[in-house]
Structure formats: structure tokens, C-alpha cells
TIVO-224838 format. One line per 8 residues: number of its first residue (from 1); their letters; for each residue x, y, z of C-alpha. Coordinates in nm, 4 decimals. Layout:
REM residues N
NUM	A	X/Y/Z | ...
REM end
This chain:
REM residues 366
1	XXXXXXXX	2.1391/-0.3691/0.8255 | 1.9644/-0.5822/0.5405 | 1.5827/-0.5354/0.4970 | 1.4277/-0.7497/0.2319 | 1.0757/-0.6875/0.2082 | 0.8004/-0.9046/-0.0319 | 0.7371/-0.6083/-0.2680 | 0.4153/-0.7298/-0.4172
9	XXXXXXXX	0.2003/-0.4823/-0.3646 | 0.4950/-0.2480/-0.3977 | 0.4947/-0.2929/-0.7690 | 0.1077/-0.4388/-0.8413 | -0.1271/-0.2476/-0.5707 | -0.2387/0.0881/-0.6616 | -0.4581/0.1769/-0.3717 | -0.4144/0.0997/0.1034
17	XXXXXXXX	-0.1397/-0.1859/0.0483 | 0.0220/-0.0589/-0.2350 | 0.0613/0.2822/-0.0507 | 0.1700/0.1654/0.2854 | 0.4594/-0.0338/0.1301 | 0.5631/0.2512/-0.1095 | 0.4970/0.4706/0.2075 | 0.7210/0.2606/0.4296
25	XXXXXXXX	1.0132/0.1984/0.2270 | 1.0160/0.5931/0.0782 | 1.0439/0.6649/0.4463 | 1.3329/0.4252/0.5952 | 1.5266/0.5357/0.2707 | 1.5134/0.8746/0.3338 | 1.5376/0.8929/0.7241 | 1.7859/0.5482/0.7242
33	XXXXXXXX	1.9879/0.5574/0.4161 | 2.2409/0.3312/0.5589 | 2.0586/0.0399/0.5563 | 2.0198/-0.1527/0.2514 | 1.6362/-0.2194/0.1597 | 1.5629/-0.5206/-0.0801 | 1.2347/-0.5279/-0.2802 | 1.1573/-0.8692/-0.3801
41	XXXXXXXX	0.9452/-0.9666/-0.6177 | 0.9396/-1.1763/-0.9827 | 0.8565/-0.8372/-1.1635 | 0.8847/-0.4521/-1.1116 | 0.6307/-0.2223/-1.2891 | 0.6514/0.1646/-1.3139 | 0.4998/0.2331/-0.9654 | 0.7481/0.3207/-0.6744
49	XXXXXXXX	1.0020/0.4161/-0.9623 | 1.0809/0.7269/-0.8186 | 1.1493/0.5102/-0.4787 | 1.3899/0.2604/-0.6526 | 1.6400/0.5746/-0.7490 | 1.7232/0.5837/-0.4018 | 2.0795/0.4139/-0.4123 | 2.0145/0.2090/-0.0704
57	XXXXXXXX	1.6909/0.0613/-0.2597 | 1.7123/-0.1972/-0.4677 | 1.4832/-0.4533/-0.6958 | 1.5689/-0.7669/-0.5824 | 1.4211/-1.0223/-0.8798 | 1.3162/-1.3925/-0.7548 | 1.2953/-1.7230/-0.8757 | 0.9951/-1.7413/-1.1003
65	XXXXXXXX	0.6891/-2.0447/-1.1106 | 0.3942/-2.0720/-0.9460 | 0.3794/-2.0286/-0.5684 | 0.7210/-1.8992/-0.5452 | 0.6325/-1.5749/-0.3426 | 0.5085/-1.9126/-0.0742 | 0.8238/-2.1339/-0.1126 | 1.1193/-1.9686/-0.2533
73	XXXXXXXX	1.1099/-1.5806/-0.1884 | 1.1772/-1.6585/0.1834 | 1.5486/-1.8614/0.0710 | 1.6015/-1.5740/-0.1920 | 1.5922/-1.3196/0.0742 | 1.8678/-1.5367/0.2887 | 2.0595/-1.5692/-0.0170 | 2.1089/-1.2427/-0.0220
81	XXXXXXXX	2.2243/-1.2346/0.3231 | 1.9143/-1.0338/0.4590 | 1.8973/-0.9719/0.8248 | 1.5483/-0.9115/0.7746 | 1.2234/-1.0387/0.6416 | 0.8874/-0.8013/0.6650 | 0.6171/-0.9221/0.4586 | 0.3914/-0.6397/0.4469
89	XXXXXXXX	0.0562/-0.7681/0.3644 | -0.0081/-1.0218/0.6413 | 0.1370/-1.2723/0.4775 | 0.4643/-1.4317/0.5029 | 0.6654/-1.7229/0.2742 | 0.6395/-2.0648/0.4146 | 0.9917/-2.2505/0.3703 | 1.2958/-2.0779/0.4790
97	XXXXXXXX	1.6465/-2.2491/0.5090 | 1.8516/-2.2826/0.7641 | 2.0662/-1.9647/0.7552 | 1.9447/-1.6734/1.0044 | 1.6945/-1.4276/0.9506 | 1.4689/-1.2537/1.1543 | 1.0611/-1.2148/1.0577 | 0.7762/-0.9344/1.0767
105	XXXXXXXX	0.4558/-0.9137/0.9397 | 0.2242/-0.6434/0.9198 | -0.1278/-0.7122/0.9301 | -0.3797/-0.4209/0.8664 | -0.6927/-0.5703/0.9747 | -0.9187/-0.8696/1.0141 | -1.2146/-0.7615/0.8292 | -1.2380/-1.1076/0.6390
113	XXXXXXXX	-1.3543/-1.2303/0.9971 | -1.6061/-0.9421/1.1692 | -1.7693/-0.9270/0.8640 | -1.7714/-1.2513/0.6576 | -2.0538/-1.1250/0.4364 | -1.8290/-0.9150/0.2122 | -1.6044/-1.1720/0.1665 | -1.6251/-1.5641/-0.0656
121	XXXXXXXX	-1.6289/-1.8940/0.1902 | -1.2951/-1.9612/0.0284 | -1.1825/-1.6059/0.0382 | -1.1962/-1.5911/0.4210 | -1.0777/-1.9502/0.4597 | -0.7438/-1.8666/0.2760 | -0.7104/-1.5499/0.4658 | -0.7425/-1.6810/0.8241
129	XXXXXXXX	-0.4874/-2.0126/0.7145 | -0.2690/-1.7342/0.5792 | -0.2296/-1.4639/0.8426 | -0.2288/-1.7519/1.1334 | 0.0451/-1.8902/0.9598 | 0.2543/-1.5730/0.9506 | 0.1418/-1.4820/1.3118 | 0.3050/-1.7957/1.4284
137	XXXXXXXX	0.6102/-1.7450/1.2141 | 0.6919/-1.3926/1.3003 | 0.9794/-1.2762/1.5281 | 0.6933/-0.9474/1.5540 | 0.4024/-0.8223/1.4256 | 0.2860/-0.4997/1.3423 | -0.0544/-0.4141/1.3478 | -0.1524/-0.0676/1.2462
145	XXXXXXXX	-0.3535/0.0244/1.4851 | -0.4855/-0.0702/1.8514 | -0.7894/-0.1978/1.7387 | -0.6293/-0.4075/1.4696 | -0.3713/-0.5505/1.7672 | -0.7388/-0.5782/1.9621 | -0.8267/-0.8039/1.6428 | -0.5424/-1.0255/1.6687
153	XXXXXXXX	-0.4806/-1.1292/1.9970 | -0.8714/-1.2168/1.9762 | -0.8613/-1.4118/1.6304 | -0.5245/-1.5400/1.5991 | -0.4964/-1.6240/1.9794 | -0.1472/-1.4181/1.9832 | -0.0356/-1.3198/2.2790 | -0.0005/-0.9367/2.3181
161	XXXXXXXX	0.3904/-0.8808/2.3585 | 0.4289/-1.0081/2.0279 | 0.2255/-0.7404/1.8556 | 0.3844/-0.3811/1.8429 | 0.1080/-0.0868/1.7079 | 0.3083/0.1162/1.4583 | 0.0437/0.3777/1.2507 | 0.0862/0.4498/0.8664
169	XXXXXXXX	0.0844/0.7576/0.7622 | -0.0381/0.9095/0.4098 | 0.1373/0.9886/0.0927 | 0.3032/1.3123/0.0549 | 0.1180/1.4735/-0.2002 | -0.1284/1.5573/0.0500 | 0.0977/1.7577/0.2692 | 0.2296/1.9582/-0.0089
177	XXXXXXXX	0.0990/2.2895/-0.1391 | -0.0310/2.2611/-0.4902 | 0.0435/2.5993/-0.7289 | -0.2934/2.8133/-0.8154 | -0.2510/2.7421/-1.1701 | -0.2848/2.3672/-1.0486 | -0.5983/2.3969/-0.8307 | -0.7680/2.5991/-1.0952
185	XXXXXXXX	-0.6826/2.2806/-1.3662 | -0.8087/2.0233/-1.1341 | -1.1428/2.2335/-1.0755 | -1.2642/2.2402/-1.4320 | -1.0969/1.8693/-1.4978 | -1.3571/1.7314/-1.2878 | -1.6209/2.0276/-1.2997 | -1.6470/2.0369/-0.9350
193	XXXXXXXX	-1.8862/2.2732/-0.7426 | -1.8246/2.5803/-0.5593 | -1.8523/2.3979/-0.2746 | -1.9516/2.0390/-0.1673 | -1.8824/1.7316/0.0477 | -1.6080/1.4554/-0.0254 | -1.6424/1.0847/0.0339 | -1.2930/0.9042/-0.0778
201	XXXXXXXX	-1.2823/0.5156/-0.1200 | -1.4070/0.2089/-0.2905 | -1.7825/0.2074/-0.3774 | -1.8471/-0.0823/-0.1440 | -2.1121/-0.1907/0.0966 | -1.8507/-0.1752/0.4265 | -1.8209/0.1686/0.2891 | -2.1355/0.2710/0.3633
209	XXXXXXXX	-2.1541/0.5993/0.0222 | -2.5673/0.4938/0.0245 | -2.6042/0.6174/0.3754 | -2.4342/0.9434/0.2916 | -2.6636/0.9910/-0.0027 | -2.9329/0.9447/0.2231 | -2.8276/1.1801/0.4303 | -2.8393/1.4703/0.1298
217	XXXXXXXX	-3.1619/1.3490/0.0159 | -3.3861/1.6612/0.0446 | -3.0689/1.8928/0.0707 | -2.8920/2.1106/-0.1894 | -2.5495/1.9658/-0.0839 | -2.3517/1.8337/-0.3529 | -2.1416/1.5484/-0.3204 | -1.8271/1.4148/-0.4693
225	XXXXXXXX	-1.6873/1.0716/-0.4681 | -1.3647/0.9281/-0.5652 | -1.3713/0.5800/-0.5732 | -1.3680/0.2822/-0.7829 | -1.7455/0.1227/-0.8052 | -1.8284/-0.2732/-0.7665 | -2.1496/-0.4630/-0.7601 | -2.2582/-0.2260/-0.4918
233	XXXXXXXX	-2.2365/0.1101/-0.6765 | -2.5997/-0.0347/-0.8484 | -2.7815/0.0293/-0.5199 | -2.6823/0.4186/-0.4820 | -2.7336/0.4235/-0.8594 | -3.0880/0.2792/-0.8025 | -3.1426/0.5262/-0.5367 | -3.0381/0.8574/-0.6718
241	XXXXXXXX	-3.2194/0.7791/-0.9605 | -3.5289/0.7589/-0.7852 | -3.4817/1.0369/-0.5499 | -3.3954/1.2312/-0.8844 | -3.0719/1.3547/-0.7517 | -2.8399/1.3246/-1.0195 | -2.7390/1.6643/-0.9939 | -2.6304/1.6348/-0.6654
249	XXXXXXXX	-2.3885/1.3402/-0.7327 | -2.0382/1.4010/-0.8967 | -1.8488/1.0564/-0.9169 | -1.4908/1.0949/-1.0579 | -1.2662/0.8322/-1.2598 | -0.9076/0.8465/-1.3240 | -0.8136/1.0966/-1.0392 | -0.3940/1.1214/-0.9859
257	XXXXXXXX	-0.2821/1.1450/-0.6308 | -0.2052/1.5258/-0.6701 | -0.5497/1.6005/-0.8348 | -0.6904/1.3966/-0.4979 | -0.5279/1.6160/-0.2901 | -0.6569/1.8921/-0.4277 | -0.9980/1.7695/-0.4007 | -0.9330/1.7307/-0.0656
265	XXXXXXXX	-0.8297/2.0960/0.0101 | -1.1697/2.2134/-0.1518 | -1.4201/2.0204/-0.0289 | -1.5528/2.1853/0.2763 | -1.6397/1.8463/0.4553 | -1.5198/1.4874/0.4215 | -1.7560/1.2203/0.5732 | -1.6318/0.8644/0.6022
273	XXXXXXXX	-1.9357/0.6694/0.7315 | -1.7413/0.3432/0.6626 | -1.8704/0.0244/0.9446 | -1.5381/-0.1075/0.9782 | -1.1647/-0.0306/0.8795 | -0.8479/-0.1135/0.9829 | -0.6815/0.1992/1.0334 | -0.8936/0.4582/0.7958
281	XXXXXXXX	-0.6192/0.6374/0.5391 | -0.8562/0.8575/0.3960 | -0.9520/1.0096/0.7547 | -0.5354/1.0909/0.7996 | -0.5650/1.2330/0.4799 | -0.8342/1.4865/0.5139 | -0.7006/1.5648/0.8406 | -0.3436/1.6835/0.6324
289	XXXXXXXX	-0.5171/1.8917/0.4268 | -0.7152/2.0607/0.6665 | -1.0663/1.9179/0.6274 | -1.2603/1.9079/0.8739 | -1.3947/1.4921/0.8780 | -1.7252/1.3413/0.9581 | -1.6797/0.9346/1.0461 | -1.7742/0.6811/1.2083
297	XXXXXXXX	-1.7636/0.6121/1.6274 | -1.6944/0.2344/1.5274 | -1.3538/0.0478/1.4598 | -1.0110/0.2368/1.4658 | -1.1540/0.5772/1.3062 | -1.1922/0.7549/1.6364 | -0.7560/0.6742/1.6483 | -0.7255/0.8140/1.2886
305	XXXXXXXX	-1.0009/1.0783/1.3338 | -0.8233/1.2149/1.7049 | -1.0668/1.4619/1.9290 | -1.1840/1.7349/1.6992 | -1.3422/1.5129/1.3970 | -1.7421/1.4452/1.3927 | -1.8434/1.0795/1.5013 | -2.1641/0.9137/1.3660
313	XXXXXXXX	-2.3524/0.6060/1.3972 | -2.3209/0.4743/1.0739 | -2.6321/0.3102/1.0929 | -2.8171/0.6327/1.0912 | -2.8354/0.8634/0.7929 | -3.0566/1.1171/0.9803 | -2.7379/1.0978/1.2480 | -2.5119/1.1465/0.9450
321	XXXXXXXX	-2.7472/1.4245/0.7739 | -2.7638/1.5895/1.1287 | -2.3889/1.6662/1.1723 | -2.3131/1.7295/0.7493 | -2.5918/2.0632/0.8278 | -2.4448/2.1558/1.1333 | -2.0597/2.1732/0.9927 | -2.2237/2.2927/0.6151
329	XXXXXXXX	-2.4096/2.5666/0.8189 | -2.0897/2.6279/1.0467 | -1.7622/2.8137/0.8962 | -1.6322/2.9303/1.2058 | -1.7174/2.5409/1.3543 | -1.5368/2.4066/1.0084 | -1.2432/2.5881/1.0436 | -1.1916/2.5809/1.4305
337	XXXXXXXX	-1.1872/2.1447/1.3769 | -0.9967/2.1421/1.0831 | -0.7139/2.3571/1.2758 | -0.7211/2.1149/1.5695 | -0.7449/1.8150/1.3323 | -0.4138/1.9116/1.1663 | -0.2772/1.9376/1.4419 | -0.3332/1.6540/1.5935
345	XXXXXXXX	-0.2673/1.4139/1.2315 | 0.1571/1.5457/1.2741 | 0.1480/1.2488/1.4541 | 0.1124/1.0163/1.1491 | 0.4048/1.2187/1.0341 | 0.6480/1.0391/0.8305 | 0.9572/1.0744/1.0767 | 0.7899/0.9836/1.3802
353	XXXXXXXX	0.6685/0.6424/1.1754 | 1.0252/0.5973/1.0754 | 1.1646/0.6236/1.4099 | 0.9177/0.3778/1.5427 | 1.0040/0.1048/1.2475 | 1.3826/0.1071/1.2745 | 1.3225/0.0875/1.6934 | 1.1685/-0.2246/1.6530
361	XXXXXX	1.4025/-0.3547/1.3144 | 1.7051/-0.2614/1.5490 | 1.5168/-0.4293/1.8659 | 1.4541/-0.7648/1.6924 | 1.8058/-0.8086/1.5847 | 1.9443/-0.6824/1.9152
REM end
């Protein structure tokens, strides 16, 4: 079988897209190898490097000019004979030509439309034309998780059987063990507490970081965050600097994925207060490194989060501050959680995910 996939964010995304398509073809290359897997794209960059030395992986260059990923990527991928199209960002090209190849889309969520404040009139108007579009053109669509096929059906008016739910997992760093020497480095890199609370993600309002520094206000809990900061990063700024709690506050730059997962190992608690995701990454991987999690009862994070995590109303930091005591105060409670959590996360394992994929790739040709 022939898999061409739009490789985009492959090459160009370093955070949630990028890493589900790196994720996803790293995976049917090693648990697949027989299949050929096409990356196509106009230009590779040094990310996924390691994935392209896989010899049933290969960078598939197309034609250049403007709006070529829309009108020509589609015939360069039947040019090459592919059995398969999956655009992997909820978008797929718009001409094709008449020789026969079968479509999927994934589409990760439909935040653009529950909450059109965080996103430019034109933003959200491109969007929705977009991932109708592809809807209508797929063979099947994955969403990646059931609230995300919930999404869907409701906003794109799809009907159900066309949607298959296939989860993502994480990347691997966080389910190796890092060497002493290592964990020692990344702890006096960053200067990071004895111990202390995580928050992982982009410093955005849907994010929800203020709430958790609410929560710590009047506490001696330290907090780190990993995260790149936008507009909104001014309002927590604004905050802690009346509150006086600079000292509380660690925000770290530049982190590598192996440094993260460290961080993620020695942070007692990770709380994820976020309003709305598609399918919550960081939740999977806290769960992998056995941290116990604190998110939100909203959204898909109760699927990522499974039975033993901590569920808050993000609305309420004194909700938020309530359970961050009762875990802080709690090492039997931590550890008891973060040994069912694990457990429970080997489902976002990369061969079960694998498995599931090629089912459907093999289904849709069938």
C-alpha cells in the first residue's frame, strides 16, 4: 500500500500538529514497514529527520507556487500512484484528477466555532469553508476523540458512520527513562524547585494559567510553566506582580522534548485547567510519566484524563486551589492516582494507535 500524506506540519509545526503527524507516520513505519509512506510537501526542514531514515519513508517534493498545497499536491500524490491521501490537519487539496485515490482527513477539533472569541472573523470563516470542504471530500474522517466526532456531526452536519475516533498518543521521550546524570542537568538548567506544580502549554486565554495562579495565591506552592506566551501572558504578568508572587512563578523558554519530560517526572502535580481542547496531549503525557493530573470536567479531558485524574470547574480557582492542597498535602493520594493513571494512558500506546490506523487504511481500500 501507498500512503501519501500532506506533510506540512510534518516539516514546519513544532508543537500538537506537528507532533501528531511525526507521531503517526514514526508509528506506521515502524509497526507497517511494508507500506510505502509519502511525505509531501514543497520543502523538508530538519524536524522528523530521524523519521525520514526509515527506508519505507520518503520526502516526496511538489510542484511549487502559491496555493499549490490547494490545487496541485492532490494530482502529485496520484502521480505517484498513491492509494492513499490523509491530510492530517483538517484540511484536504481541492482538485484531484481523474485517476483513483482514496481520502481521509483528520480533524482535531472545532474550537474556531465553540469559542469564536479567540479566534479573527476571517480566521474562523476560512476554517469552517476549509474543514467542510474536506468533510465532504473524504472517503473517512478521523476525529481524535469522541467529543471532537460529537463536534462534527453537529457543525459540519456529517453523518456519524463517516467519522471513525482514532486517539493520538504522545511522543516517546516521555515513556523513556532519562539517566541520573540527565535529570540532575535539567534541574539546575532551569533552577527548578524541590518540588512544585507543572502547567504545560501555550500561555493563552483557552488555557486558563491565570486561574491556576489564582489558585496559589496565598500558598507557598511553586509553579512551573512551559509554554510559549502571547498577548495573554500580560494579564498573569499583571497579576503576579501585584499579588507579589514572583517567587512563586518559574516560566521556562527553550525546553527540548527530553528536558520536558523530565520536568514532567518531577513535578509532583500537573494541573491543566484548560476550557476547551480537542483531545488534551499534555494530560496523556503526564499520565506516561506518572503524574498524577489535575484538569478540567469540560471537553474531551475526562477521555485523556481516564478515572483516577482530578476534575475541576475551570471557572473556579478556589475549586482548582481546593484539589492542588489536597493532592500537595497527599503523597500516599499522589502516588496511588498516578499508578492508576499510568495504567490506564497504555491505551494511547503507540501499537494499539497503529493497529487502529492501518484497520481503517486497509478498510477504505477494501
Amino acid at each position: 500500500m501507498k500512503i501519501a500524506f500532506d506533510a506540512k506540519r510534518f516539516f514546519h509545526n513544532t508543537s500538537g500538529l506537528g507532533n501528531y503527524s511525526r507521531d503517526l507516520i514514526r508509528i506506521l513505519a515502524k509497526y507497517y514497514p511494508e507500506n510505502q509512506y509519502l511525505l509531501l510537501h514543497k520543502n523538508k526542514s530538519e524536524r522528523g529527520s530521524d523519521i525520514l531514515e526509515n527506508s519505507d519513508v520518503t520526502f516526496v517534493e511538489t510542484s511549487k507556487g502559491t496555493m499549490s498545497r490547494q490545487f496541485k499536491m492532490g494530482k502529485d500524490a496520484q502521480k505517484q500512484n498513491a492509494d492513499i491521501f490523509h491530510g492530517l490537519s483538517g484540511e484536504l487539496p481541492l482538485k484531484w484528477d481523474k485517476n483513483p485515490i482514496k481520502k481521509i482527513v483528520t480533524i482535531h477539533d472545532l474550537i474556531f466555532v465553540r469559542y469564536p472569541q479567540y479566534y479573527s472573523f476571517f480566521d474562523r470563516k476560512i476554517h469552517l469553508w476549509k474543514f467542510k470542504k474536506a468533510a465532504q471530500t473524504a472517503d473517512k474522517i478521523i476525529a481524535i476523540s469522541e467529543q471532537t466526532k460529537r463536534d462534527i456531526i453537529q457543525y459540519l452536519k456529517v453523518p456519524e458512520s463517516k467519522i471513525e475516533v482514532i486517539y493520538q498518543g504522545c511522543h516517546k521521550a516521555f515513556k523513556e527513562q532519562k539517566s541520573d546524570e540527565f535529570i540532575q542537568q535539567t534541574k539546575q538548567k532551569f533552577n527548578l524547585p524541590e518540588r512544585f506544580i507543572l502547567n504545560v502549554g501555550t500561555i493563552e486565554d483557552r488555557k486558563n494559567l491565570l486561574n491556576i495562579v489564582k489558585a496559589i495565591k496565598d500558598t507557598e506552592i511553586p509553579l512551573v510553566v512551559v509554554g510559549k506566551k502571547t498577548k495573554y501572558y500580560q494579564k498573569i504578568a499583571n497579576f503576579i506582580q501585584k499579588n507579589k508572587m514572583e517567587k512563586q512563578l518559574h516560566f521556562l523558554e527553550g525546553v527540548s522534548m527530553d528536558e520536558l519530560a523530565v520536568i514532567y517526572k518531577l513535578a509532583d502535580i500537573f494541573v491543566y485547567p484548560s476550557f476547551f481542547e480537542g483531545f488534551g496531549i499534555p494530560v496523556i503525557e503526564a499520565l506516561f510519566s506518572k503524574t498524577v493530573t489535575i484538569t478540567s470536567n469540560t471537553s474531551c479531558l475526562p477521555e485523556a484524563g481516564g478515572p483516577d485524574s482530578v476534575y475541576i470547574n475551570p471557572e473556579n480557582h478556589l475549586d482548582i486551589q481546593a484539589k492542588i492542597k489536597f493532592l500537595w498535602d497527599s503523597e500516599s493520594e499522589r502516588k496511588r492516582r498516578s499508578d492508576k493513571g499510568f495504567d490506564f494512558v497504555q491505551k494511547f500506546n503507540d501499537e494499539p494507535i497503529s493497529h487502529q490506523l492501518m484497520n481503517l487504511y486497509q478498510k477504505i481500500i477494501s
